[in-house]
N, C-alpha and C positions, 0 to 999 in steps of 0.2 A: 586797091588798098591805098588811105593815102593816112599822112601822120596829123595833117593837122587840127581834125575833133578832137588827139590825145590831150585832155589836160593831166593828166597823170600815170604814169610808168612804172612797174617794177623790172627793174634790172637785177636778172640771177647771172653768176659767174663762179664756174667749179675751181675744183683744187688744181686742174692741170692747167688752167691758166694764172693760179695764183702763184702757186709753189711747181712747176714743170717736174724738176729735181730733185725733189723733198730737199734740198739745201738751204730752205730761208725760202723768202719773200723774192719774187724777182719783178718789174715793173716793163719787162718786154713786149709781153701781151696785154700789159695793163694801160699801157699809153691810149690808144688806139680808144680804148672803151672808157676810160676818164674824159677824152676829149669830145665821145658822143655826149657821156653825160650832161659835160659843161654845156655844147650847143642848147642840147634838149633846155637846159636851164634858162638858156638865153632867150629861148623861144619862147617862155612861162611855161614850161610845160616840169609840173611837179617830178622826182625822182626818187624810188625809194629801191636802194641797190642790196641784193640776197648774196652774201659773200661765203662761199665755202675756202677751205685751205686751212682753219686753223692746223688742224694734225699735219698736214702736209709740211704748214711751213713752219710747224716745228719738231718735225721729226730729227733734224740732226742734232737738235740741242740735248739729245739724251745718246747720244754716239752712233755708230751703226746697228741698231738693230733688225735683223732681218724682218721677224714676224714679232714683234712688241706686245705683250698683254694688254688685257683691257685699261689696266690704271694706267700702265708707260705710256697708253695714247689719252690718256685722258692728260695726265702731265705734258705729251706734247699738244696737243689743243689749249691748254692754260699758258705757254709759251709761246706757241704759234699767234693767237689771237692779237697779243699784242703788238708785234710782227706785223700782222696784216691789217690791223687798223692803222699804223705810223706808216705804212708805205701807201693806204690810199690817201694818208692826209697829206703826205707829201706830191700827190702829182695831182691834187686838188685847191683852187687858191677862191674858197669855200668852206664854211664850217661844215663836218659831219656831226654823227652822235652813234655811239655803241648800244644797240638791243638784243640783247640773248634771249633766246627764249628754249623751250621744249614744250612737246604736245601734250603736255602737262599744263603750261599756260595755255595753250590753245582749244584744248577741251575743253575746260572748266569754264564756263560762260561769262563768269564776273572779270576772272582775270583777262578773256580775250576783249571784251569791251576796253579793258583796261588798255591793253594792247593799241587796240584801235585808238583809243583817243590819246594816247603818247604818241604814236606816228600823226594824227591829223596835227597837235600840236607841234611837232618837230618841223614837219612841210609848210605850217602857215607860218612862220617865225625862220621861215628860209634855210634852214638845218638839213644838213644830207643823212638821211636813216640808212646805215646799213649793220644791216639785219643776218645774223648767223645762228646758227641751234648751238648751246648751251654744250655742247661737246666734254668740256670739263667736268659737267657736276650729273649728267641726263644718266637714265639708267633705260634696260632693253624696254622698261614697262610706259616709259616718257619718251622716249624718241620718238621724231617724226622718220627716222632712217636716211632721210635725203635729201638734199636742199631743193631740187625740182619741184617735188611735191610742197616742201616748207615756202617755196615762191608761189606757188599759188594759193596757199595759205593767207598768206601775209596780202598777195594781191587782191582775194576778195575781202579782207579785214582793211584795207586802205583802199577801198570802193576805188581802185585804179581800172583804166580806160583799156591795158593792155598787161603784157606781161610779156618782157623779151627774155628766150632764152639763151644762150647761148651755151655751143654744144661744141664738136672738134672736127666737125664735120656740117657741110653748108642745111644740114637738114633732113626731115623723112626720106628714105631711098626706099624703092619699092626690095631691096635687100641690104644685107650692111656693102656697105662700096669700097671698106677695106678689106675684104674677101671676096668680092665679084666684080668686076669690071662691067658687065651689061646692067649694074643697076643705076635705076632712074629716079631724079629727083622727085616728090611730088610737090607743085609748087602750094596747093590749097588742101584743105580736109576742112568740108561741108559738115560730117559725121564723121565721128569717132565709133565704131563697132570692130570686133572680132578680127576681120579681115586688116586695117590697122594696123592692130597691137601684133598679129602674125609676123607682121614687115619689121619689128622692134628687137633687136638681139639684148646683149648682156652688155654691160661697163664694157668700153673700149679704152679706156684708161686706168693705168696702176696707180693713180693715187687718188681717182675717184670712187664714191659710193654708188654711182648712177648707172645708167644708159639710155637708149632713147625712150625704152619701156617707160621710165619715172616721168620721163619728158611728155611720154603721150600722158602719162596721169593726172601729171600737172596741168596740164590744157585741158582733160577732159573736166577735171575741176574749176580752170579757169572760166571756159568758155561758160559754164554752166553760170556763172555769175556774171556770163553779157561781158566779159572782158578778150578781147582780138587777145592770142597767144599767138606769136612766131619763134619758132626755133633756127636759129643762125650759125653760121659758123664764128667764135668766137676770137678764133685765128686769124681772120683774116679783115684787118682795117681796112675794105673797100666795103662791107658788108654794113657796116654802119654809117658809110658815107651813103649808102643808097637807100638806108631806112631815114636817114634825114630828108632825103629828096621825093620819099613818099613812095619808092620801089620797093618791091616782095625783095629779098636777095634769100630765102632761105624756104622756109613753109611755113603757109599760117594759116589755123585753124579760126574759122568763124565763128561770133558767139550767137548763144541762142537768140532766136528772137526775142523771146519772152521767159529772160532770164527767172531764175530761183529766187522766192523772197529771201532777203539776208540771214532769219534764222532759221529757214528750210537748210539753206545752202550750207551754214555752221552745221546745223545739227545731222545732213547728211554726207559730207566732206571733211569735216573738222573733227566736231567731237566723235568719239572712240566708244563702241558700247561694253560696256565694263559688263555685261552678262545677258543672259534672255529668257525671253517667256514663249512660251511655247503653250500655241492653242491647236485643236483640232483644225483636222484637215481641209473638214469643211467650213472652216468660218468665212464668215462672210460680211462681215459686219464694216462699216465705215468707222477708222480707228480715227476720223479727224473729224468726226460729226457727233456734237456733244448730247445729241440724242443717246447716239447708239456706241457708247460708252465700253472698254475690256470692262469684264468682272472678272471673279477668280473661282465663278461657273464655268466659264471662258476657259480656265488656265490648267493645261494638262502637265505642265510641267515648268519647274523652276533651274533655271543654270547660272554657276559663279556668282559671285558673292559683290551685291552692291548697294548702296546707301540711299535714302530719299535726296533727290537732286542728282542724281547720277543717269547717262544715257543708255539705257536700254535697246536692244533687240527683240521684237516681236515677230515672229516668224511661226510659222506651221509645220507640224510634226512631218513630214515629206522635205521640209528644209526653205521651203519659199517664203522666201524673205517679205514682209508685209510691212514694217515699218521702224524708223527708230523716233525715240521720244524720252523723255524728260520722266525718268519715275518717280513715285509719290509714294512709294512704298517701298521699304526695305526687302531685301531677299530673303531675308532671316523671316520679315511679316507673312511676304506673298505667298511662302511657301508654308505657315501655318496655318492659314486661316483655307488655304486652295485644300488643305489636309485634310478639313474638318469635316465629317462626316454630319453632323448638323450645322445645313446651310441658314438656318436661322441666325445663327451663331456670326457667321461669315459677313452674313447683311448688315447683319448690325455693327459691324467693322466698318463695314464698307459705308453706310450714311454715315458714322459720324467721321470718320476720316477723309470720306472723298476717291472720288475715282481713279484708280491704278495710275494712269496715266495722264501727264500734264495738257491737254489740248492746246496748250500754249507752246507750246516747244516741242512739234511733233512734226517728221516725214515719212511721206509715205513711199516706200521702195518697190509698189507694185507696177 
């Protein structure tokens, strides 16, 4: 592993190193990882940093409350936020800039481009991006749930080289290592499968949404996009002294060789499929070969309710996932014309409107 091909980085940092206490903002743990930043900067090397804590670091400005509702956190997240923007701009002596987002933005294609090219323009103009989920305004249907995941998000929408995470522990252990003593680092993951995600417990922190599970998600997403992901310990400033020097200090996962084109990767990591179609068992057809095109001969069944331009799920009555894709046809449509006992009627839908599915915005999940 060394750092110096990184021209560009995303730095995620959770709420237990923002807000420890849920008391406010604290800058203990934040020293240490402002001052990676700044090298990284010195070195040209682009940064675009993923900030959880807004709830955290404002959970006391609404008093003690044990378990808080949904809005009393959404009210501490609108207070928090600003909290943790004015203490990173204080231990930074560099401009940043605030992006909120939810996966609401990050499905929706137009606004993720959007997305992407407000970060390219913030890092070419030497601006620090840091990037948090919309916490204040997101609802259960827009969340991404967790900023692990929402860092890798963001890291292959800002075509960045790497994605560093940081965690509260130095990295993968083949168990969790605050309840087993004989567990072992692992310093690499070639593959991401089954065996893995097993080694992955639950949130290790109270004021995080995470654990290492989102951790491996976000890499398995990262890597997929040719981006190195390492997970660190966030704790500890000797761990960022030794990722400047081009040393592993934690685990990191390799990218593909032959990463995901950009809107495969969106459209199988990013966008969300709002419903699905459902073909026989035995289909067989190539849903990326504009030969052999879905019809709605094809379509044995219609679920949830979505819009032309919206991503869809294609899968087989048995459940095997076949593809997601860009639809051209409303639910309320596909499930009419799939109804029609005169398939004459269906065809003729089907020429003058166009094939169910976008061949332009299509993955295949086989």
């Amino acid at each position: 592993m060394a750092n110096i091909h990184w021209k560009r980085i995303v730095v995620k940092v959770g709420s237990a190193l923002i807000a420890p206490h849920k008391q406010g903002c604290s800058s203990h743990y934040l020293l240490g990882i402002a001052q990676f930043i700044a090298n990284c900067r010195a070195k040209g090397v682009q940064v675009v940093l993923v900030s959880s804590g807004s709830v955290a670091a404002g959970w006391h400005r609404l008093g003690d409350l044990k378990q808080p509702t949904v809005s009393q956190k959404k009210a501490m997240a609108a207070a928090g936020q600003a909290d943790m923007m004015a203490t990173w701009d204080k231990l930074f002596d560099f401009p940043s800039a605030q992006l909120l987002v939810t996966h609401g933005d990050l499905r929706d294609r137009e606004r993720y481009i959007s997305i992407k090219n407000t970060l390219f323009s913030l890092l070419d103009h030497g601006l620090l991006p840091i990037v948090n989920e919309n916490d204040a305004v997101t609802t259960d249907t827009l969340r991404v749930g967790d900023n692990d995941n929402l860092s890798a998000m963001v890291a292959a929408a800002a075509d960045a080289d790497a994605l560093i995470i940081c965690s509260d522990v130095n990295g993968l252990y083949t168990k969790n290592p605050q309840m087993h003593d004989d567990a072992k680092l692992i310093k690499q993951v070639n593959e991401i499968n089954d065996a893995i995600y097993a080694m992955a417990g639950g949130a290790t922190s109270e004021v995080g949404t995470g654990g290492m599970r989102t951790k491996i998600e976000a890499a398995e997403k990262a890597i997929a996009h040719g981006i190195e992901t390492v997970i660190i310990n966030g704790f500890d400033p000797d761990a960022f002294n030794r990722l400047l020097k081009g040393q592993n200090p934690g685990t990191l996962f390799t990218p593909f060789d032959q990463p995901m084109q950009e809107h495969v990767h969106w459209m199988t990591h990013t966008s969300q499929a709002q419903g699905e179609v459902i073909v026989e068992n035995n289909f067989d057809a190539a849903l990326d070969d504009q030969e052999t095109q879905l019809t709605s001969d094809d379509v044995v069944a219609v679920k949830g309710n979505f819009s032309v331009g919206d991503t869809i799920l294609v899968r087989k009555g048995d459940g095997t996932k076949l593809a997601k894709a860009q639809a051209n046809y409303s639910s309320c449509l596909l499930n009419f014309i799939a109804k029609q006992p005169d398939r004459t009627f269906a065809h003729d839908v089907e020429q003058q409107t166009g094939p169910i599915l976008s061949d332009e915005n299509i993955a295949i999940l086989e």
